[in-house]
C-alpha positions as CSV (number, residue, x, y, z in Angstrom):
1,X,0.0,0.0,0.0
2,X,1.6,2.8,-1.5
3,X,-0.8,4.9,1.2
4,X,-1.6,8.2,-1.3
5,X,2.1,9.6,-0.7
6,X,2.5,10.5,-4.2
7,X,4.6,13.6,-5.3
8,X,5.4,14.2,-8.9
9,X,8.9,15.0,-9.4
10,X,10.1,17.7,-11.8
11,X,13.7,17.8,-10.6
12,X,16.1,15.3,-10.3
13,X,17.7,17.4,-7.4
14,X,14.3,16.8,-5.3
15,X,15.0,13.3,-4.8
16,X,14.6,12.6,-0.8
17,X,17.4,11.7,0.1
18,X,16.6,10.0,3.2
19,X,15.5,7.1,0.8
20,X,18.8,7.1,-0.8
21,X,20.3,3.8,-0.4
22,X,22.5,1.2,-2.3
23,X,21.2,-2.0,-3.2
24,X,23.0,-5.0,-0.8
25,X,24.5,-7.0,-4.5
26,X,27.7,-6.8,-3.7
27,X,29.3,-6.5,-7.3
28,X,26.8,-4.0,-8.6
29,X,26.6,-0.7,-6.0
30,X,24.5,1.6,-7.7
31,X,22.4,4.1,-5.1
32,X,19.4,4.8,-5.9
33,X,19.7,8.4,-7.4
34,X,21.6,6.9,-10.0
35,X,18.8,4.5,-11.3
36,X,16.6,7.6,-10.7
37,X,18.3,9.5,-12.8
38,X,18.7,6.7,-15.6
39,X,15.0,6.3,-15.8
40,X,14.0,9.8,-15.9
41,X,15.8,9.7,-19.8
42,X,13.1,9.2,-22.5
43,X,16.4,7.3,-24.2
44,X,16.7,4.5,-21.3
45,X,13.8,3.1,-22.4
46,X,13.4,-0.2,-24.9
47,X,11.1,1.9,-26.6
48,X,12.4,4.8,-27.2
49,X,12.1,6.9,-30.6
50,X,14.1,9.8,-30.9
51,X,12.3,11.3,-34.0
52,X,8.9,10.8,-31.9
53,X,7.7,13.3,-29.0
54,X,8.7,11.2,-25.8
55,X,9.0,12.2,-21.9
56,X,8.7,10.3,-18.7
57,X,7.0,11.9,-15.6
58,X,8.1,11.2,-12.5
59,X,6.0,9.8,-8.9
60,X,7.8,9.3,-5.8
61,X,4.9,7.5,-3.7
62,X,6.3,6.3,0.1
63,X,7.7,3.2,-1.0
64,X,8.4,3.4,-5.0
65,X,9.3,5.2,-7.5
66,X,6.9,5.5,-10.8
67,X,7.7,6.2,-14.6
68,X,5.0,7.2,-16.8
69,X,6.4,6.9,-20.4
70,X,3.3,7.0,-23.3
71,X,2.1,3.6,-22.9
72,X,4.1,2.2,-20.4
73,X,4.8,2.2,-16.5
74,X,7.6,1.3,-14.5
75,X,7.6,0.9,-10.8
76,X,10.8,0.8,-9.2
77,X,11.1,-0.2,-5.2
78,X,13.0,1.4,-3.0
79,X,15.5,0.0,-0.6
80,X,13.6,0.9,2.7
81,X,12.3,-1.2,5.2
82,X,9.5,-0.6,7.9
83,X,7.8,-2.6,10.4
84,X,4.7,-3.7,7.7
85,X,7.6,-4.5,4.6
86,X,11.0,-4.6,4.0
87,X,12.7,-4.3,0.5
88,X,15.7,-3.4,1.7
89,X,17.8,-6.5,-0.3
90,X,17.5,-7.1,-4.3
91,X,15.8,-10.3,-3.5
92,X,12.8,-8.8,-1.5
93,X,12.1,-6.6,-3.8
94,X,12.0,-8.9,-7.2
95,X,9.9,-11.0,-4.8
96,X,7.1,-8.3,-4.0
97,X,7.5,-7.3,-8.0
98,X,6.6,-11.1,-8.8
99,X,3.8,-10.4,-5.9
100,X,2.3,-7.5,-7.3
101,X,1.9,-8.6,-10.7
102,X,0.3,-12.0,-9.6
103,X,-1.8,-10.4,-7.0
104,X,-2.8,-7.8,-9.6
105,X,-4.0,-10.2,-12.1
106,X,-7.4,-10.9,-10.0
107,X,-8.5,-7.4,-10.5
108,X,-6.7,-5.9,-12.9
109,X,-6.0,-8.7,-16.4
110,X,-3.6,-7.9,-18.6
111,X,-2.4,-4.5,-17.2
112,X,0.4,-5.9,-15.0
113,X,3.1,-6.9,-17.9
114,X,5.5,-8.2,-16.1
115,X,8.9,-7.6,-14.1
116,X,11.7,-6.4,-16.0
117,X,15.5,-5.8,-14.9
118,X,17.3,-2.9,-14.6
119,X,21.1,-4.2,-15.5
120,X,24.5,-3.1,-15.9
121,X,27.0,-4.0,-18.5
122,X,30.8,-4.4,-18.8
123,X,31.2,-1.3,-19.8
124,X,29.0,-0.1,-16.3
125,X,25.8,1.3,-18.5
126,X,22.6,0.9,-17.2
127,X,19.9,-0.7,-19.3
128,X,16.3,-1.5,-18.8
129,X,15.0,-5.1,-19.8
130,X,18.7,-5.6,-21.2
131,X,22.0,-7.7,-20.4
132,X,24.5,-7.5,-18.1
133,X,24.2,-8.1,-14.0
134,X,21.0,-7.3,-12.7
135,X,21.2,-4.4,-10.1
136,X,17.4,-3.8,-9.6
137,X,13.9,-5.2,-10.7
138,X,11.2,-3.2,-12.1
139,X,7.2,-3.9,-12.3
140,X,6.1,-3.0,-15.9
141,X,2.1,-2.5,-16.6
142,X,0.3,-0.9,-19.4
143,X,-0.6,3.2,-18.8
144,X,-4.0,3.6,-18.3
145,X,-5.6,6.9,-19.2
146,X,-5.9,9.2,-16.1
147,X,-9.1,11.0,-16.8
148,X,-10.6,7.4,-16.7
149,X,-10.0,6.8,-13.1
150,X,-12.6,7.2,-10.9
151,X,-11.2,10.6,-8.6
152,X,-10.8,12.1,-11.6
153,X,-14.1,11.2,-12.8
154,X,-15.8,12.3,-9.4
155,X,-13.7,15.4,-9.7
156,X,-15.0,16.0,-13.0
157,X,-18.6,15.0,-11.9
158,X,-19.3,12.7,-15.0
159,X,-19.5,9.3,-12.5
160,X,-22.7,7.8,-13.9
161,X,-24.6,5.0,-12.3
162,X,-24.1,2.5,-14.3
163,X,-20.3,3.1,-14.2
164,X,-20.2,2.2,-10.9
165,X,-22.4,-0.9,-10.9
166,X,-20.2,-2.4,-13.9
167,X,-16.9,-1.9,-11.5
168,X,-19.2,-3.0,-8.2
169,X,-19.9,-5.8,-10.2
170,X,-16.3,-7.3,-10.8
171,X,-15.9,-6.9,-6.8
172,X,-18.1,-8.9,-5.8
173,X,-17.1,-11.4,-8.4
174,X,-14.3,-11.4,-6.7
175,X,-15.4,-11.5,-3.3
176,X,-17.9,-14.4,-4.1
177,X,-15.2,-16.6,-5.5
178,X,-12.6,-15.7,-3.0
179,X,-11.5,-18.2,-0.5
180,X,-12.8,-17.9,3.1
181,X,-9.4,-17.3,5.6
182,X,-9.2,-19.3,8.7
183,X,-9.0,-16.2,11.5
184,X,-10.7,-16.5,15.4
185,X,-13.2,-14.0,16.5
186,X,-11.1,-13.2,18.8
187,X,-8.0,-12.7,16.7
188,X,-10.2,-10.4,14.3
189,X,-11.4,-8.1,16.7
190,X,-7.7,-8.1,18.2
191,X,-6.8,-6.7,15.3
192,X,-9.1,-3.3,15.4
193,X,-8.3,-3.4,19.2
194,X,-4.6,-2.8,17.7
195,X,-5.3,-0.8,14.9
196,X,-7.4,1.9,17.1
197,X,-4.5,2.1,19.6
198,X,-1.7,2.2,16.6
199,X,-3.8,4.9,14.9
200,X,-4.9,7.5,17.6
201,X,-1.5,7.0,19.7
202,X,0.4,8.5,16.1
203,X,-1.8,11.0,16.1
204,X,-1.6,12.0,19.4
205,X,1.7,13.0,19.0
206,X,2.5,16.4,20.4
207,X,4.6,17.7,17.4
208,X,2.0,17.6,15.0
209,X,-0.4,19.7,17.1
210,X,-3.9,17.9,16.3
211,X,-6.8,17.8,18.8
212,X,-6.1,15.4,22.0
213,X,-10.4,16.2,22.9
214,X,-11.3,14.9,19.4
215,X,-8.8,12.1,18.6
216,X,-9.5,10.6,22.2
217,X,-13.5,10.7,21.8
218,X,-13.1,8.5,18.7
219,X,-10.9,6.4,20.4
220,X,-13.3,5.5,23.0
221,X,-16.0,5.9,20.6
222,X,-14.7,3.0,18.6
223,X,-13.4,0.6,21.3
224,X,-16.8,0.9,23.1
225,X,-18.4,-0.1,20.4
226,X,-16.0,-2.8,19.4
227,X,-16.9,-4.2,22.4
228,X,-20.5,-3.6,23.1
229,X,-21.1,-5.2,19.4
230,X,-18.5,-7.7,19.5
231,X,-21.3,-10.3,18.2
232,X,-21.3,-8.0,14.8
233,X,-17.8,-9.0,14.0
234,X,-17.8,-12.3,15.4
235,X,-21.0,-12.6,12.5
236,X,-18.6,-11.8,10.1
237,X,-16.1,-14.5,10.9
238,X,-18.6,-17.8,11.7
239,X,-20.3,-17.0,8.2
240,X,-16.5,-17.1,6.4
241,X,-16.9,-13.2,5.1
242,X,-13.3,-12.5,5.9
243,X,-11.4,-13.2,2.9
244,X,-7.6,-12.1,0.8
245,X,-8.9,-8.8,-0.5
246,X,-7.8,-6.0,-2.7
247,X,-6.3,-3.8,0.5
248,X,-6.4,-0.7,-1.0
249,X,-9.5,0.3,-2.6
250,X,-9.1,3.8,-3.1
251,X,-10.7,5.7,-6.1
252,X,-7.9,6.2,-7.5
253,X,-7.1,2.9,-7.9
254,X,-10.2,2.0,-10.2
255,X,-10.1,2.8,-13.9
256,X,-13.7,3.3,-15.6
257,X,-12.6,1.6,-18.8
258,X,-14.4,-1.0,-20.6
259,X,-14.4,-3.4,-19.1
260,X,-13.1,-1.8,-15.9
261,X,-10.1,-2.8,-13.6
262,X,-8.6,-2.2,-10.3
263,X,-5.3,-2.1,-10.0
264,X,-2.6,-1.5,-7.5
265,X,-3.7,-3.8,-4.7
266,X,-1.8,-4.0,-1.6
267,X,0.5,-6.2,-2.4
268,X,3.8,-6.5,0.3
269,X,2.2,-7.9,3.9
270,X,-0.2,-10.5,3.3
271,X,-2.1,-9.7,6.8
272,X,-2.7,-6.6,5.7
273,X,-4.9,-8.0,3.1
274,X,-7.1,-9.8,5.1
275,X,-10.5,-8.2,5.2
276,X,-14.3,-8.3,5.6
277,X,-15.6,-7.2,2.0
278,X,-17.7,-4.8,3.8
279,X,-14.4,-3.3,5.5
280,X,-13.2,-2.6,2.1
281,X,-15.9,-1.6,0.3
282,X,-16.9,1.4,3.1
283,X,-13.5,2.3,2.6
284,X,-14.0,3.1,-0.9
285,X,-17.8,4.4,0.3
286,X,-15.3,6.9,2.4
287,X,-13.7,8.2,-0.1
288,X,-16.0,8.7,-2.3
289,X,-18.3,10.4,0.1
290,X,-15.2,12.8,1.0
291,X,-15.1,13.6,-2.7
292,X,-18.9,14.5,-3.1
293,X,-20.3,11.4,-4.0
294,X,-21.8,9.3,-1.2
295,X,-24.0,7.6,-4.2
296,X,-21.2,5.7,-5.4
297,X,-21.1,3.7,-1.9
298,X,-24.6,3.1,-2.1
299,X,-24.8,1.6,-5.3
300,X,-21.4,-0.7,-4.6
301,X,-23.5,-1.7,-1.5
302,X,-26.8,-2.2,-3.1
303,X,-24.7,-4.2,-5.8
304,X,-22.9,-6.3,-3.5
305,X,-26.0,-6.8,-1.1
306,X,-27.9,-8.8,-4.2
307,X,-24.2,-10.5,-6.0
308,X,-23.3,-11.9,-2.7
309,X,-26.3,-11.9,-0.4
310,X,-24.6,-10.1,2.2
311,X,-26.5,-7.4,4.1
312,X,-23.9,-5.9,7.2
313,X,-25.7,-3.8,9.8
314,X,-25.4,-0.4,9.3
315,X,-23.2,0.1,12.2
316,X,-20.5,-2.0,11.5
317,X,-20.1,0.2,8.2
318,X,-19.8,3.4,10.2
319,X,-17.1,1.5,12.3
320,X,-15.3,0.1,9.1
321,X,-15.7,4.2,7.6
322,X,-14.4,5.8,11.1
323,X,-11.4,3.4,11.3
324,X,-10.5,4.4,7.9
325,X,-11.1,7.9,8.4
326,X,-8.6,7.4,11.4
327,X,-6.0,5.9,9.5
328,X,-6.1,8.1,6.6
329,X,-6.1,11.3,9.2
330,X,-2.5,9.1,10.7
331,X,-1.1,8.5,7.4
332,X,-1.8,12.7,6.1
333,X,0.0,14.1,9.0
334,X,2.6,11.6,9.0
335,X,3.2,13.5,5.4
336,X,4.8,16.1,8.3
337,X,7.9,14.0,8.8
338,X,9.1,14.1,5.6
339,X,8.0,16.7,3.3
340,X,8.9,20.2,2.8
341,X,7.8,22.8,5.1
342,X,6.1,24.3,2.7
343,X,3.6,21.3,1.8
344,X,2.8,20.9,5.6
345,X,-0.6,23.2,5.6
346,X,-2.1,20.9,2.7
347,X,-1.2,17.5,4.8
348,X,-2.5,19.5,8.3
349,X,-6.2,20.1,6.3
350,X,-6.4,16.6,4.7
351,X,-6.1,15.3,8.3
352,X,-7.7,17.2,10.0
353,X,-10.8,16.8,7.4
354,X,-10.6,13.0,8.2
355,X,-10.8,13.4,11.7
356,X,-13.7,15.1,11.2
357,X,-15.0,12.2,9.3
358,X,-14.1,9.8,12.0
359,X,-15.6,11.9,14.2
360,X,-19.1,11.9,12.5
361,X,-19.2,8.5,12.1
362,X,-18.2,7.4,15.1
363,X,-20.7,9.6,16.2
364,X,-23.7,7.7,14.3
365,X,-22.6,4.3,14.9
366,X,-26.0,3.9,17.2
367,X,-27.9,6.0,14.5
């Protein structure tokens, strides 16, 4: 989960370099402004035509780097390492590459292309998908058109309804044919019991300044609830709704063509991708309601409801949307840490407009 930290470089010079590492191949040690720099050239790439118009834009998300060329995308990993991941050898990272593209292929057919090497010759030139030692591992996938995906449709306002029930309709496809997961009632409900503390103690912190009234009301807004209604999830488990999921159903991350696909699915921790559909789905319901169209969540619902024959209290979907809200409010001012000063008013609104979300929905869970 590359969780919305997403910059567009311009400028090779605004390369972070607290992510600045070299890869652990011991023959090869080429840091990772280097590669950044090689595949910023139009010319590095296989399909490069120097008597056609050709640039490459630039992402830096938390944990990649991104490539846009005309048709193609290249992700490269970097060489970091946190407690949910670590790619900090060459050999994690060409395994969550080979992870990605599998995982992709549920959701997203035929967009994931493959995973190419980035390899240096004799001579010590980089190439991409050429010979020589490898020295990193890229995931390639076909560009999709940006004004197809779905915050840019919202944005836009051209989100029609039958848009969204074409897209609702491949997820619960896939929800109906996904495997149940073995997980206690117990462990399950651990797991918000975790996530609440995990979330609210970040955000607590005194440096970024954030409400200690508000963030503890949600807090124990949510565990009361968790365990008042513990019977709600335990439902969840003993009919086998918990299943290997998407784990990052953002907006952003759904393209409206035809047929649709999702793409971008959380992809490096397993766990992390264990989920109640109905947890996912009012995460994207979230979203979309922060972006000025709650409809969207209620047709994916209403869709899902008659595909799977699944109908979750309304509560438990204000608890799914609060937790989210939480965690999106914790991953915006986390954005504090290690972005310019500048940027630090955008990242202090963002969370402070999902803590207003948690907020309301944690205040409706009886409603």
């Amino acid at each position: 989960m590359d969780d919305g930290k997403a910059e567009r470089v311009d400028d090779i010079t605004k390369i972070d370099t607290h992510y600045m590492a070299a890869t652990t191949n011991s023959t090869a040690n080429i840091d990772t402004a280097t590669k950044v720099a090689f595949l910023r050239q139009p010319a590095s790439y296989p399909h490069y035509n120097p008597g056609h118009a050709f640039t490459v834009d630039v992402i830096q998300t938390h944990m990649s780097w991104v490539f846009l060329s005309e048709h193609f995308v290249y992700k490269l990993k970097k060489s970091v390492r946190f407690e949910f991941l670590d790619f900090s050898t060459l050999e994690r990272r060409h395994h969550d590459c080979l992870e990605e593209v599998r995982l992709n292929q549920r959701l997203a057919l035929g967009i994931y292309l493959g995973v190419v090497p980035l390899t240096i010759d004799a001579a010590g030139r980089l190439q991409l998908e050429g010979e020589g030692e490898t020295v990193d591992w890229l995931v390639k996938m076909q560009r999709l058109p940006r004004e197809y995906m779905l915050d840019q449709v919202i944005a836009a306002r051209r989100v029609e309804a039958a848009e969204v029930r074409t897209f609702a309709r491949l997820l619960a496809g896939f929800y109906r044919h996904a495997e149940a997961v073995s997980i206690t009632p117990h462990d399950y409900r651990q797991r918000f019991e975790q996530n609440i503390d995990a979330y609210t103690n970040t955000l607590l912190k005194p440096a970024y300044g954030l409400s200690h009234n508000q963030i503890t009301a949600i807090k124990r807004t949510l565990q009361q609830f968790l365990s008042d209604k513990a019977q709600l999830f335990d439902a969840r488990v003993s009919t086998q709704r918990i299943v290997e999921a998407h784990g990052d159903l953002r907006p952003e991350h759904i393209c409206l063509i035809d047929p649709p696909v999702i793409i971008d699915c959380l992809e490096f921790n397993r766990a992390l991708r264990l989920l109640d559909p109905a947890d996912e789905l009012a995460f994207l319901a979230m979203e979309c309601e922060k972006s000025g169209a709650p409809f969207i969540g209620q047709v994916v619902f209403e869709t899902y409801r008659q595909l799977c024959h699944d109908d979750p209290a309304q509560s438990l979907l204000r608890f799914y949307k609060s937790l989210h809200a939480l965690l999106r409010a914790k991953l915006s001012i986390q954005h504090l840490d290690d972005h310019d000063v500048g940027k630090h008013q955008k990242w202090i609104r963002r969370a402070h407009d999902y803590l207003g979300l948690a907020r309301h929905y944690a205040d409706t869970l009886d409603g």
